[in-house]
TORSE-254520 format. One record per residue (C-alpha): residue number from 1; residue in one letter; y, x negated, z. Coordinates in nm, 3 decimals, decimal comma. Example, Ala and Ser with C-alpha at 12.3 -4.5 7.8 and 13.67 -1.06 7.14 Angstrom:
<rs>
  pos  code       c2       c1       c3
    1     A   -0,450   -1,230    0,780
    2     S   -0,106   -1,367    0,714
</rs>
This chain:
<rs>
  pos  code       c2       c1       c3
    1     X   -0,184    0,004    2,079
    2     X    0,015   -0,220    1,848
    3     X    0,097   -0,096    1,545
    4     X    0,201   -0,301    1,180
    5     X    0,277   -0,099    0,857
    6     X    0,291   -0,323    0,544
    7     X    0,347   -0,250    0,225
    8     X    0,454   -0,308   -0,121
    9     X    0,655   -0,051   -0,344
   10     X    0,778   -0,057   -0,681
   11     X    0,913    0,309   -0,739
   12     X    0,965    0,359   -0,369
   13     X    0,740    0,613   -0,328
   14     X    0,499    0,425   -0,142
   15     X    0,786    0,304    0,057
   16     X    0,811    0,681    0,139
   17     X    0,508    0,691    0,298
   18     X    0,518    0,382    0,479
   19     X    0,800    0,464    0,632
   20     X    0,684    0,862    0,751
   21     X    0,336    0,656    0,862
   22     X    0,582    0,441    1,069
   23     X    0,801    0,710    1,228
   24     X    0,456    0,878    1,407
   25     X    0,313    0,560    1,533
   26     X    0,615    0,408    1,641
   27     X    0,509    0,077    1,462
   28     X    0,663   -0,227    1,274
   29     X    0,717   -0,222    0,947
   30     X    0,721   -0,526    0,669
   31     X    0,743   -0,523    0,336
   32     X    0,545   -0,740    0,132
   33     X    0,792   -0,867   -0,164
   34     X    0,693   -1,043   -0,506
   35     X    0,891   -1,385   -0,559
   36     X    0,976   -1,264   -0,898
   37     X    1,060   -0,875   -0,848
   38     X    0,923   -0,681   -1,163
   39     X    1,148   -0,440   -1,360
   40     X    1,091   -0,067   -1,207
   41     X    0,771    0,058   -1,370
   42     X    0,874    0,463   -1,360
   43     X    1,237    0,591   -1,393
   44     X    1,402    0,854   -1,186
   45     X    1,186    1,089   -1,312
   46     X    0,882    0,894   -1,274
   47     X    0,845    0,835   -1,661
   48     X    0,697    0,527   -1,766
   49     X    1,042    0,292   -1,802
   50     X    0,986    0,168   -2,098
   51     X    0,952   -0,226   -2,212
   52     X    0,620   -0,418   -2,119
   53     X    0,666   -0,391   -1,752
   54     X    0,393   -0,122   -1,694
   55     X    0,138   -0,280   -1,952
   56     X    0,203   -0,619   -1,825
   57     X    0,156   -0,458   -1,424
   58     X   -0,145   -0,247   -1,575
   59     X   -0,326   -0,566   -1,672
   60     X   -0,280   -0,760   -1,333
   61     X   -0,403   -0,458   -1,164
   62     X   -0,710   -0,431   -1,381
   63     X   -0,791   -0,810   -1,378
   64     X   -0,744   -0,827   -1,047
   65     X   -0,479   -1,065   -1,085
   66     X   -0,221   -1,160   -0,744
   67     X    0,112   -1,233   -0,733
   68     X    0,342   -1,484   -0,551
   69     X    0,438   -1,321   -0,272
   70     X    0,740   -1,399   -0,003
   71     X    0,695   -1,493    0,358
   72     X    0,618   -1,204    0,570
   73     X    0,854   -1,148    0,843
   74     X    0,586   -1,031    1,083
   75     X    0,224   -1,184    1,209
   76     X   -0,024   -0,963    1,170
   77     X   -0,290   -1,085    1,439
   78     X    0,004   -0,982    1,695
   79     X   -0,111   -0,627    1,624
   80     X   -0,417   -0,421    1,696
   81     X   -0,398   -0,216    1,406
   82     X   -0,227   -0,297    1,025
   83     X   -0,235   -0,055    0,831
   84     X   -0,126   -0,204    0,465
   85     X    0,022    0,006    0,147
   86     X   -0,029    0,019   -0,171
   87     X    0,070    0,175   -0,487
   88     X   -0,203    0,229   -0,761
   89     X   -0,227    0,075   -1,081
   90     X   -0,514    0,148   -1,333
   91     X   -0,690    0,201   -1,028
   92     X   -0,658   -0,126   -0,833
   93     X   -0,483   -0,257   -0,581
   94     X   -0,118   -0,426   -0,692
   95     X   -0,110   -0,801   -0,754
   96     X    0,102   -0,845   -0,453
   97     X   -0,119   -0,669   -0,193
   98     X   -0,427   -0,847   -0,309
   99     X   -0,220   -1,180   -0,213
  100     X   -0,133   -1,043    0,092
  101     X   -0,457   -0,957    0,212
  102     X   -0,606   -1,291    0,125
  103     X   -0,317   -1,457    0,269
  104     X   -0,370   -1,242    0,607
  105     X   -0,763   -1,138    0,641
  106     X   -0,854   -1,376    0,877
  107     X   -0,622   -1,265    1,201
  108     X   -0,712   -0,860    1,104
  109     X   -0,829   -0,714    1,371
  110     X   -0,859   -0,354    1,264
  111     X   -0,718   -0,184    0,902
  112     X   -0,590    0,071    0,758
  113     X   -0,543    0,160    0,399
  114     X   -0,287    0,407    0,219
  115     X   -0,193    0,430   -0,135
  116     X    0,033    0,656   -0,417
  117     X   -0,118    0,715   -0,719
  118     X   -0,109    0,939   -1,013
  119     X   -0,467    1,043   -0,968
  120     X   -0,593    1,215   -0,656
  121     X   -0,889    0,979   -0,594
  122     X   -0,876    0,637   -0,501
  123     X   -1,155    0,524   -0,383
  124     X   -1,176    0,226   -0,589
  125     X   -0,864    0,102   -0,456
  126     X   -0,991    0,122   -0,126
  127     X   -1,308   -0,036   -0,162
  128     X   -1,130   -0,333   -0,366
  129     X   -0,865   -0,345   -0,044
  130     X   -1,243   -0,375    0,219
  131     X   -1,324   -0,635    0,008
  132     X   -1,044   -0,800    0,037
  133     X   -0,996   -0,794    0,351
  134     X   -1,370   -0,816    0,421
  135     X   -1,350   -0,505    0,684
  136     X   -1,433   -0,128    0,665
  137     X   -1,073    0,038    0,694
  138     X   -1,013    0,345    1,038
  139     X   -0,860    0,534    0,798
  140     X   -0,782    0,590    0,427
  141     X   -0,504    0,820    0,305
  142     X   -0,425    0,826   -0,082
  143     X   -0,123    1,036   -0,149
  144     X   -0,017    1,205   -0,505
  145     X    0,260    1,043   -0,668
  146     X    0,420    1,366   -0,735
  147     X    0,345    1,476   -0,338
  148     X    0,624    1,229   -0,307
  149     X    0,831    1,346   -0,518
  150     X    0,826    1,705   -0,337
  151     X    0,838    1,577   -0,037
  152     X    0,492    1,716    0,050
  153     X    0,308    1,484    0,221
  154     X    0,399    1,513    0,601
  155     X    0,033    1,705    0,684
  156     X   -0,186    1,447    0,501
  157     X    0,023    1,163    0,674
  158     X   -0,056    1,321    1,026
  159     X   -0,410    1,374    0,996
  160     X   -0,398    1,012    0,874
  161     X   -0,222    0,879    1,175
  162     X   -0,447    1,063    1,391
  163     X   -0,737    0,912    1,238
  164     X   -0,600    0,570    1,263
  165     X   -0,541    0,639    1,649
  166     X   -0,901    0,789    1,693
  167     X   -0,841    1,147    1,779
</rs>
């Protein structure tokens, strides 16, 4: 199997996971990258930063608003499996991941979804990435923003990965 990680990050920490995700399958990674880069939404200590960054990203998340987004390096429909990252704002899917999965739903073949977040459940965020994408995901895996920040996420990302490869 093919594998293609995607995702978009703001504070890095769903970079994080991406990138542990990657490491067990062995797959390709591409990040998806706004045309205008916003200002960091959380500081070092994953405080709100302060300005109008997070209410303005709060309200494109809620309306359900996308972004411009740059090129992708990679083609998704040259891999069996993409599994495409997201962080979590007001529950919803980032403006830049909803453009990419308009931009890319047709050559999906199979998906899978992962997401940080500052609340434990996600499903909204998932079901709002099906949609999307118009396909029922292998695998989910939403991951604790502060998880990250302890570095304690290495279990949840296995059993994801094993999911995502059907064992």
């Amino acid at each position: 199997m093919k594998y293609l990680v995607v995702y978009f990050s703001n504070s890095g920490r769903t970079r994080c996971v991406a990138e542990a995700i990657a490491h067990e399958l062995s797959a390709d990674v591409d990040e998806i990258l706004e045309r205008k880069p916003r200002f960091p939404l959380l500081d070092e200590e994953g405080k709100p930063a302060g300005g109008f960054a997070m209410p303005r990203a709060a309200l494109a998340g809620f309306l359900g608003a996308g972004s411009a987004i740059k090129q992708c390096s990679v083609e998704p429909s040259d891999y069996d499996v993409v599994l495409i990252g997201t962080p979590v704002w007001v529950g919803s899917v980032v403006p830049a991941v909803r453009s990419y999965i308009k931009q890319h739903r047709k050559p999906l073949k199979t998906a899978a979804f992962f997401c940080t977040a500052g609340e434990p459940e996600k499903q909204r965020a998932f079901t709002q990435m099906g949609k999307l994408a118009r396909c029922e995901p292998v695998a989910t895996l939403a991951v604790h923003s502060d998880d990250v920040k302890a570095n304690e996420y290495g279990g949840a990302v296995h059993s994801f990965v094993e999911r995502v490869r059907g064992k």
